[in-house]
Each structure stands twice: as C-alpha cells, then as structure tokens.
N, C-alpha and C positions, 0 to 999 in steps of 0.2 A: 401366872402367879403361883402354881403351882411347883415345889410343894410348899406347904402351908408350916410357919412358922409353930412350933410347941414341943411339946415332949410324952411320951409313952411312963406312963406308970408301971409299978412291979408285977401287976397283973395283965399287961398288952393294950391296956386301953390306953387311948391318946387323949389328950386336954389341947387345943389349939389355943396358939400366944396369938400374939398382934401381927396380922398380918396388912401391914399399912398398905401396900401397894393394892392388895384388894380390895380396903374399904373405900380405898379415894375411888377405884371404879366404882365400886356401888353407890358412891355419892355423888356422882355424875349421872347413872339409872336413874335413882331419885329425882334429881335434877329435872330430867328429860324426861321421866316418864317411862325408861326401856327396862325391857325384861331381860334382865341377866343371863347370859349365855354363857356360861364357864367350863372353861377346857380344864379338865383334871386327866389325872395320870400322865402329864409328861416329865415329871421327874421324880424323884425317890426322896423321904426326910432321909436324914444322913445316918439315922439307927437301922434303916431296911438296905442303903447301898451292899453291894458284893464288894468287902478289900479283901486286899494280896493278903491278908491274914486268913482269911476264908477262904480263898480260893489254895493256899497253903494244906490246908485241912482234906481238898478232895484228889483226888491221885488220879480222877482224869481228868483233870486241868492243869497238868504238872505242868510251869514255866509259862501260865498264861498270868501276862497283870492286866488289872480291870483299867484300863484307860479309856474312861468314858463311864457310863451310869449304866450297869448293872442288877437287878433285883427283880425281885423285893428278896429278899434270904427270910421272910417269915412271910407267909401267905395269910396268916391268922391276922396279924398285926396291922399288914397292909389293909384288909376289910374293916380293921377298928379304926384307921386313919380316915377311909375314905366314910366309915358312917359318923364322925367326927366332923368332916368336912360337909355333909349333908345337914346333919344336925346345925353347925355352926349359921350354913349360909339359908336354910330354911327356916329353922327357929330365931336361933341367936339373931339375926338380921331382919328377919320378917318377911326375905323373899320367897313366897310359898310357892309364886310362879316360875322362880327359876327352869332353867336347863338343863344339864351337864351330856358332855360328850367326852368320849375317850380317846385322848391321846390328838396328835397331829399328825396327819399324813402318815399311818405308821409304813404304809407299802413303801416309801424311799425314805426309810430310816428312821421318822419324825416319833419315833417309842424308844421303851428299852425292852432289852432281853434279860435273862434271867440269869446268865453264863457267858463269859467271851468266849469265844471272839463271836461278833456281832455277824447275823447271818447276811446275806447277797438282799439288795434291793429287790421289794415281789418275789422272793425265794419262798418253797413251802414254809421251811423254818423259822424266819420273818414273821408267817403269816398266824404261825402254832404260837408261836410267842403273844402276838398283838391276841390272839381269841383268848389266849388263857386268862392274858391280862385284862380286857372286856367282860368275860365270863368272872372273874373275882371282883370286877368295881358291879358287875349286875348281881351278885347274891349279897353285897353286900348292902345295896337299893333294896333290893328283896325284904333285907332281915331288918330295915330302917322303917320301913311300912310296914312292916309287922308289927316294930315296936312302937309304931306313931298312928292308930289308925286315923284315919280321917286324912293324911298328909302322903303326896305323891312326888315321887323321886321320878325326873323325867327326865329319861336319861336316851341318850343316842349314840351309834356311831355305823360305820365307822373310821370317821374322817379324814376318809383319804385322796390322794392326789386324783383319783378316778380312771383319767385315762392310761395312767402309769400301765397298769395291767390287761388295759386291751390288747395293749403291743406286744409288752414284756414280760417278763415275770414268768413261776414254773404254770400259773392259772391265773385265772380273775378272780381276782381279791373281792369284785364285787358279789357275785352270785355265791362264792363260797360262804361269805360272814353270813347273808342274808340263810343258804342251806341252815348252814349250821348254827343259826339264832333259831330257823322255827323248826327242826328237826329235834335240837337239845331241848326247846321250851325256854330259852335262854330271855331275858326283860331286854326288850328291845321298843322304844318310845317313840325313834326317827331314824329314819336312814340318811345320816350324813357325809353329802359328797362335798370336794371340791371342784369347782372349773375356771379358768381365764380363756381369754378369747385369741391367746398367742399359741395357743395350746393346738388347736385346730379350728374350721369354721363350724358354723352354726350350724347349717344346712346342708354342708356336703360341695360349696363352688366350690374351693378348690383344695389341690393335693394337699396330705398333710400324713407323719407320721404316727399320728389319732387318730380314729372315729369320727366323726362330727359329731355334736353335741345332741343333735336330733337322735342320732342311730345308738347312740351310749344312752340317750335318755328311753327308749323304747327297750331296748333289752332289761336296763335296770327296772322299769317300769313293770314288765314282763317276769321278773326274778323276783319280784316284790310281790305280785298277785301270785304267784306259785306254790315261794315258800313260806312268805309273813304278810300274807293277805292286812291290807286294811293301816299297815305302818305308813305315816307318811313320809314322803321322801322330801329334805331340805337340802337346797345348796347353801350349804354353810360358810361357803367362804367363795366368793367370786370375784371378777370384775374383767377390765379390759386387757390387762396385762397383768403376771405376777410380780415382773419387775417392781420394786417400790423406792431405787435408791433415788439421784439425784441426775442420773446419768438418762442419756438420752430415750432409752428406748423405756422410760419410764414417766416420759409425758403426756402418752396417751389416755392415764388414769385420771387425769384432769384439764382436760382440752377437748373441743367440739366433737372432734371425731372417737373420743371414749365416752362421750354422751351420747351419741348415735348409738354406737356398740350395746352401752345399757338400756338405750330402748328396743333395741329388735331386740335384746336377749331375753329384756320382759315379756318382747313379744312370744318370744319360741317358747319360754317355759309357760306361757298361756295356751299356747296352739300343741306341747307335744302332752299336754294335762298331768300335768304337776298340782299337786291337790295340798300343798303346803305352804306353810310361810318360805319366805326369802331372805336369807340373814344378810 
C-alpha cells in the first residue's frame, strides 16, 4: 500500500490523506486479532520520484529518462514521510504493536534506486542503494522514538529473496546488511528473510542451484551472533512454492503435499533454532 496517499507542506512535513486500501487491512488485523506487518519503502509519493526534469538538471545523467521509480530526490522529506507514516499507523490507528520492514526483495530488483539506470540484480550498487535507503527509514524510527517516548518503531529487514545471493550476486547481501547494521549502530528489530521450497531442499537431498535451507539458516544464524548478536531472525515470507498464479506449478500452495512441505519446514525452522516468530 505503500506509498501512502497525502501531501508535504511548505516546510517538508507530510500530512497523510485516506489511504483506503490500508485501513481495509487493518480492519481485517482487528478482525482477526493479527499484528500488522507493513512493508514500507517500496515506492516513492510522487513529490520525492526523479523526472526527466531533474534528471535534466544533472550532466552525469545526460540522455537518461527515469522509466521506473526513482528517488527519493530529498532525503529530508523522505524521513518526514516515513515518520508520518509511523506516527499515522502507531498513534492514529492504535497499532503500537505493529511491524515495518523495508522494501521487498531489494537483491532482485524489489526497491528503487536513487538515479537510473537501475543497478544489476545482487550487484554491490543494488546493494549501496537498498542500505542507504534502510539506514534513512531507521534514523527516521530513531527520531520517532525520540519524539514519542514510551512508543517503539519495530522495524526490520532486509527482505530479501535470500538465496539469490548465495549463488549470485557481487557478495551476500546477507552477511553484509547484518556487518553493516551492527558495525554503523544502524536500528535493526528483525532480520528478515524470504524462502519457498522450489527454491532448493530443506536438508540438502537433493541437487539444487541454492543452498538448502539448513545450510543458509546456519551461516545466517552465524552472521547474526557475530555482527547483531541477540536480533531475531524471521521468515517473512514463505511457503511451498513462489508460484501464486492459476497455473499448474502453483498447486502445491494448496494441496496435501504443500501441507507436508509446511510441516517439516516447521519442523527445520525448530530443529536449525530460529528463535522468532513465523509470518
């Protein structure tokens, strides 16, 4: 639902309008009783995008047009947005227990960059982009609980595809965010990964161009007591398959043998000591 329907003042502060599509989920949490998990920073309000106007203005981006999302082109603004956004859905709403995690899968693509053309999937530049942008949505959680004591911004990430970068990529997007969260001092709540089970096996039967999910959970485990001792680690997004359309290799998400799947995978996240919740 991100970004959030409102507008910036003549001083950079943001005011947030009605963002309907958010509150129908929050009326569904209510409903049911769940604690709100909301994915912010995956898109730009339309006052922080980069246009071909701006990108006019800089002379080494001469003959690049922003085709795709862009920014923030204010770093200030963008922190007033996202403590805007914190304030809304903490106070204004009443969920004190929420979430938030940055971005979606930023290692294959699932972010924006600050300048086109848009860097290589798991590329260092990719990866300088998604910290930056992590490291401004956490001072801006910072400066939120400064201004609210008593009230906690719990914030995570960083939400990525996980095994992408065992294989690929210039490094592991895992061990680096985690270095360079407890190295900078950077607010870091949860370390959130993703996984499916098409991805490679559990336990290592058989070949597969990933990790198994054991051997990525032990290294991560391992980068976690290193550099941010004591963070827990969540899979934020799982299941049997990524697939979700209508097509065949997306039936396993709901058929006996992707209820098997979800139970040994409960099982391995119990047996490789995952000390967190399970979204």
């Amino acid at each position: 639902v991100d970004p959030l329907p409102g507008q910036f003042d003549e001083k950079g502060h943001f005011s947030v309008g009605q963002p309907d599509r958010l509150l129908a989920h929050f009326s569904t949490c209510r409903e049911v009783g769940a604690t709100p998990h909301v994915i912010i920073a995956t898109g730009l309000h339309p006052d922080l995008l980069l246009t071909a106007n701006d990108v006019k203005d800089r002379p080494s981006l001469m003959g690049m047009i922003p085709s795709g999302v862009f920014g923030p082109k204010d770093w200030t603004k963008f922190q007033s947005y996202c403590a805007a956004y914190f304030e809304y859905v903490l106070v204004a709403q009443h969920f004190t227990n929420a979430e938030f995690e940055v971005a979606n899968e930023p290692d294959i693509g699932g972010s924006f960059s600050p300048v086109p053309p848009k860097p290589g999937n798991g590329s260092q530049a990719l990866y300088e982009a998604y910290f930056n942008l992590y490291r401004n949505v956490a001072l801006a959680a910072q400066a939120f609980e400064n201004d609210h004591p008593g009230l906690r911004v719990r914030l995570g990430g960083p939400a990525i595809a996980w095994a992408f970068t065992f294989r690929y990529g210039d490094f592991n997007w895992t061990e680096r965010f985690l270095r360079d969260c407890g190295a900078g001092k950077v607010k870091l709540d949860f370390i959130g990964v993703h996984f499916y089970g098409n991805i490679s096996s559990l336990h290592g039967s058989y070949p597969s161009n990933y990790p198994s999910f054991d051997e990525m959970l032990k290294k991560t485990l391992d980068w976690r007591d290193q550099y941010t001792p004591g963070v827990p680690l969540c899979l934020t997004e799982w299941g049997a398959s990524y697939h979700t359309s209508n097509e065949p290799q997306s039936v396993v998400n709901g058929n006996p043998i992707g209820a098997a799947w979800t139970a040994a995978f409960l099982n391995a996240m119990l047996e490789g000591g995952v000390d967190a919740a399970l979204y």
